[in-house]
C-alpha positions in Angstrom: 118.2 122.9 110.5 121.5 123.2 109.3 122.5 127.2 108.5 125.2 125.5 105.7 124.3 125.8 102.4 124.6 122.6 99.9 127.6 122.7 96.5 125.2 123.3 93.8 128.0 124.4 91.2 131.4 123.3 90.1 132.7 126.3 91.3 131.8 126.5 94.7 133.2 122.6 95.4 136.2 123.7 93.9 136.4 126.4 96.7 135.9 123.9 99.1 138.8 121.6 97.8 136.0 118.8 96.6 137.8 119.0 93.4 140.8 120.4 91.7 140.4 123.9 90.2 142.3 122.5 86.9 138.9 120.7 86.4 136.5 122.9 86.8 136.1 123.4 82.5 135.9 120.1 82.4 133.2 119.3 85.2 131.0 122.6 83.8 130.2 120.1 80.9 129.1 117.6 83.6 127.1 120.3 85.5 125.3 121.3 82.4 124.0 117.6 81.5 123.4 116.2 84.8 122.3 118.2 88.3 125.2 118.3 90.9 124.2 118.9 94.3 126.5 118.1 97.5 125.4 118.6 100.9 127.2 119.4 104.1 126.7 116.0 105.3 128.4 114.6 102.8 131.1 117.2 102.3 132.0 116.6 105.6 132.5 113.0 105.4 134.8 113.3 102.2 138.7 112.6 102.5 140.3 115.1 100.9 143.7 113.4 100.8 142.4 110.5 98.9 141.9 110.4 95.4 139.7 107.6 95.6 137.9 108.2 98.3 134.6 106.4 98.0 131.6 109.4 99.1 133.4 111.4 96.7 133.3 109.0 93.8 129.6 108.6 94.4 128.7 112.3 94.9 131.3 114.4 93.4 131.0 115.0 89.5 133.3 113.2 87.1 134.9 113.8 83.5 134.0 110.0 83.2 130.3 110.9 82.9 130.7 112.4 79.7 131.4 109.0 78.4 128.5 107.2 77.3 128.2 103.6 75.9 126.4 102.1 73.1 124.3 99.8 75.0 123.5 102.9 77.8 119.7 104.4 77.9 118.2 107.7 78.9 115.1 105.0 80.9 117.6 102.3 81.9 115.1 100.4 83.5 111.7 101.4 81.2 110.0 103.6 83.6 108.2 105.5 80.3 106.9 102.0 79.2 104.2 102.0 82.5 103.6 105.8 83.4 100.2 105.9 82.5 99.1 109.5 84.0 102.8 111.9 85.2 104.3 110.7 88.3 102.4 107.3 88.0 105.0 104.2 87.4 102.4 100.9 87.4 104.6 97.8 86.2 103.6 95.3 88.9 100.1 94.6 89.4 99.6 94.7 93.4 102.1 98.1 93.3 102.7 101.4 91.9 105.5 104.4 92.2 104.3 107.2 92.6 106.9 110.1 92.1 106.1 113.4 93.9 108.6 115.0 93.4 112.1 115.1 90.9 114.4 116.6 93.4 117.2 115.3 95.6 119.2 117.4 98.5 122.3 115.1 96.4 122.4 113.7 93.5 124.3 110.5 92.7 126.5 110.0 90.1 125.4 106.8 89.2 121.3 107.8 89.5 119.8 105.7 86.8 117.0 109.0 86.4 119.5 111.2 86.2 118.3 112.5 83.0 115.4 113.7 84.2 116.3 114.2 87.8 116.6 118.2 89.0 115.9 119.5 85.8 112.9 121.9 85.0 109.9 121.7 87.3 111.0 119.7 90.5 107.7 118.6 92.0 104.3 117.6 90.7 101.4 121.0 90.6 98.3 120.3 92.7 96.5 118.7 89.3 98.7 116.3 88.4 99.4 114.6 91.9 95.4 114.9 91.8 95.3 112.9 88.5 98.4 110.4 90.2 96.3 109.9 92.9 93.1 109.6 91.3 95.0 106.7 89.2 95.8 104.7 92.2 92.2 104.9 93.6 90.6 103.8 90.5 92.9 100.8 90.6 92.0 98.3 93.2 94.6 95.9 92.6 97.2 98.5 93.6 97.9 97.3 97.3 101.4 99.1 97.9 102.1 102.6 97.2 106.3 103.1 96.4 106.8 106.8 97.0 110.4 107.7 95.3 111.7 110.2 92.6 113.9 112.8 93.1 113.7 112.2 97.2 110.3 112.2 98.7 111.8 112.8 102.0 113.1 116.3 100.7 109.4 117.5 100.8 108.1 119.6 103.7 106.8 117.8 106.8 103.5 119.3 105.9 103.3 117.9 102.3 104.5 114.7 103.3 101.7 113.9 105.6 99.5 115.3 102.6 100.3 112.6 100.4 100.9 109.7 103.0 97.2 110.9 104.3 95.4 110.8 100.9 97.2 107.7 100.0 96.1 106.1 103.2 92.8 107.1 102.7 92.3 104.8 99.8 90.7 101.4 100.9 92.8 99.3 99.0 96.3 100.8 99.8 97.9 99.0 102.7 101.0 99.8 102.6 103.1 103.3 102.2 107.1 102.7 101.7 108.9 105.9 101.1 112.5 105.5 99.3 115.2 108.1 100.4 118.4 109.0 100.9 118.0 112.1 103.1 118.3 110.2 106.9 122.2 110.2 105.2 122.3 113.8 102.9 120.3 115.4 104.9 119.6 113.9 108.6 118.2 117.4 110.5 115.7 117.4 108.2 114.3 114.1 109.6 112.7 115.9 112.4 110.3 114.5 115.2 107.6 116.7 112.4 108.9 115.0 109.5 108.6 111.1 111.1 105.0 112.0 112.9 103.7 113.3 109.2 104.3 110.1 107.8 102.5 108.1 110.1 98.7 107.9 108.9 95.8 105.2 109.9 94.9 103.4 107.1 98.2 102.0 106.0 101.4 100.8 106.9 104.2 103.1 106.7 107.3 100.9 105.8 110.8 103.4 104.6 113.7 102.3 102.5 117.2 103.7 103.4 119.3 104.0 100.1 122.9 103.7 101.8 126.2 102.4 99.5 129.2 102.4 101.8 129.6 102.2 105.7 130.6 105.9 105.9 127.5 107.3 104.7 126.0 105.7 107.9 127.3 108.8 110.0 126.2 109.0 113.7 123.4 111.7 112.6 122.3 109.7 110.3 121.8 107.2 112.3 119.8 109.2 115.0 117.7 110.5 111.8 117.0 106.2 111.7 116.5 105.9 114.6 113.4 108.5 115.1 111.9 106.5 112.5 112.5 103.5 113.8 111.8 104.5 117.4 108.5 105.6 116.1 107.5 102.1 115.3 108.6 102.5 111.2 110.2 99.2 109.9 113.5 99.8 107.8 114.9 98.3 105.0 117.6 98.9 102.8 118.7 98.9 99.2 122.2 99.5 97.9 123.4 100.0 94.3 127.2 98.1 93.7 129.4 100.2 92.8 132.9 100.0 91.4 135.4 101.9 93.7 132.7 102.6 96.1 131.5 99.7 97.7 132.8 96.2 95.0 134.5 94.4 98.3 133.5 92.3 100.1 134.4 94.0 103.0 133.3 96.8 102.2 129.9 95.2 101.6 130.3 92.9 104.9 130.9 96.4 107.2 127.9 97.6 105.3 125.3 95.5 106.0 126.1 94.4 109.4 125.9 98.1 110.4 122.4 98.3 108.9 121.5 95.3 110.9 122.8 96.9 113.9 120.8 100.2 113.5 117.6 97.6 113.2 117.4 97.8 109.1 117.2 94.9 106.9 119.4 94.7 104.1 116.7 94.6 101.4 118.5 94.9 97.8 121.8 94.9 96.2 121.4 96.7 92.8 123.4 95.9 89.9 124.2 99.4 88.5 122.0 100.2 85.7 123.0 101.1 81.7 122.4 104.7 82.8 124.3 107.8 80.3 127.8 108.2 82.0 127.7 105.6 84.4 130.0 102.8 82.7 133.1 103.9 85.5 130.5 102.6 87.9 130.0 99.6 86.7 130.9 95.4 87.8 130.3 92.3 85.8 127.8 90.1 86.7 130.7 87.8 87.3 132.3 89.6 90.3 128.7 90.5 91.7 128.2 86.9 92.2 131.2 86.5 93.4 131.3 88.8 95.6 128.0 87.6 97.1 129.3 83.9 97.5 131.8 85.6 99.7 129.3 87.7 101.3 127.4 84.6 102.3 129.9 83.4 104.1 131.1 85.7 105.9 127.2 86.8 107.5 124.6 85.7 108.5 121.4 85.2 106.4 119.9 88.3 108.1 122.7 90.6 106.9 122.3 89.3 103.0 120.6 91.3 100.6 118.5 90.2 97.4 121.1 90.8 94.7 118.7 92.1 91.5 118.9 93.3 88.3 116.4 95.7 86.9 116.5 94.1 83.4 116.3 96.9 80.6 113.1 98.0 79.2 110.3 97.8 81.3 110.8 94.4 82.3 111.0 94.0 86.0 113.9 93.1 89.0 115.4 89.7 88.1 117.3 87.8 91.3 120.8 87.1 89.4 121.6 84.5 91.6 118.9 82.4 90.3 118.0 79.8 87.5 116.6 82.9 85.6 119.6 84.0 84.4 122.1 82.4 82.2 125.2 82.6 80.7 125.7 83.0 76.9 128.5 83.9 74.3 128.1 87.6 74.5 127.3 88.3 78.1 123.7 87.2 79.6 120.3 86.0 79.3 118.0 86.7 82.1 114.1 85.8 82.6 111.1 88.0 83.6 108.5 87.6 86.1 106.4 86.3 83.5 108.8 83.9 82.0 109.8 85.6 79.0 113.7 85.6 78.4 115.6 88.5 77.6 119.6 89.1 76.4 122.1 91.1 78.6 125.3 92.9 77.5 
């Protein structure tokens, strides 16, 4: 494990020239609304002499996020709407998130939880992940169990394989996919303990790599992928497009065909969501597609991601490069997995 301790306060990435001192009043405000964490990892991949430097607009704190628009929500995508018991999110039938713990070794500045993320108590007690779990064994339909949060990879090896374990014990859960960002924030801590506690008869262990720009896919983060991998864990990806991160297509080209190389599917490309703050982040629907078009021809079909919208309020993912979304006067209209139509700014 790395001795290096993560940035935690404005202060201490001024010292390390992460940002100007002149902005440290400034960012305080920032630091007191929304948790800042950067780790070595990522510190080290910053470019200092560039102002726009793309890890650092996605993980260094910003005066921007004190900017919030009308049509922004503290639950951009209705996670409150389906939580029936505390770390229980049950909108699709066959699936469930289950969130263990509200923690991450970084935090994004664009995190559409960030509201809730790293503040107050950071993981679930011993009762309540009793009562999340008891919730997914009374409900038989629940065939998938989506582990996410805060970072479920930041728990110990030990509590992982806990979870995974009880989860897998559950008839009806077949598969296990774990969403994180830590093979990239925090690689030593995917250790051959950490990758052998998530693999538990019973289920299908399946993990989900949340990676925006080329960079981030460092050479230990790609050994940290590869143990999983190696171990017989299938890989996929999602990404969130990002303006000044990743909103080229070459950027997003160089992205996914490294994933493909390190053996992960390109699963989802996120259009960012109305979180508090995040409006410097954000594309129009417009140059997304367009910048998939382009995508598309540039790769092949097993470098192209689903590009999705989580459509505000509760109501699901919707492909936007389908017939369920349309253009109107005012922005967009998109349609639900149940068929119901809803308006987008």
């Amino acid at each position: 494990m790395s001795s290096e301790k993560s940035f935690h306060k404005i202060s201490d990435l001024a010292a390390a020239g992460l940002i100007s001192p002149a902005k440290v009043p400034a960012l305080e405000k920032v630091a007191a609304r929304y948790a800042v964490a950067v780790t070595p990892a990522l510190a080290a991949l910053i470019d200092k002499s560039d102002p726009a430097d793309p890890i650092a607009r996605a993980f260094v704190p910003s005066e921007a996020e004190l900017e919030t628009a009308p049509e922004e929500r503290l639950d951009p995508i209705g996670d409150t709407a389906h939580s029936p018991v505390p770390g229980i999110v049950h909108r699709h039938r066959d699936r469930a998130l289950f969130e263990p713990i509200l923690a991450c070794p970084a935090y994004c500045r664009f995190c559409f939880r960030r509201a809730e993320i790293g503040r107050g108590e950071n993981a679930l007690s011993a009762e309540a992940t009793d009562r999340a779990i008891a919730y997914i064994a009374f409900h038989p339909e629940i065939r998938e169990v989506i582990l996410t949060g805060g970072d479920p990879f930041a728990l110990s090896a030990r509590r992982a394989g806990e979870i995974a374990s009880r989860l897998a014990a559950i008839d009806h859960v077949r598969v296990v996919r774990w969403h994180t960002r830590v093979p990239i924030t925090e690689p030593e801590h995917v250790s051959d303990a950490f990758v052998a506690a998530l693999i538990v008869p019973g289920a299908t262990t399946v993990v989900a790599l949340h990676a925006d720009h080329p960079r981030e896919l460092h050479p230990e983060a790609r050994a940290a992928c590869a143990r999983l991998i190696d171990a017989g864990i299938p890989m996929v990806s999602q990404t969130v497009l990002l303006k000044g991160v990743n909103d080229t297509v070459e950027t997003l080209q160089a992205l996914m065909e490294t994933l493909v190389e390190m053996r992960i599917k390109p699963y989802y490309l996120h259009h960012p969501d109305l979180a508090p703050g995040t409006g410097h982040f954000r594309v129009s629907v417009e140059d997304g597609l367009a910048l998939m078009r382009e995508l598309r021809k540039r790769v092949s079909g097993l470098c192209v991601p689903h590009y999705v919208l989580d459509i505000p309020g509760g109501f699901a993912k919707v492909p936007l490069d389908s017939a369920d979304v349309e253009k109107t006067d005012t922005g967009w209209r998109v349609r639900d997995h149940v068929g119901d139509w809803h308006e987008y700014p």
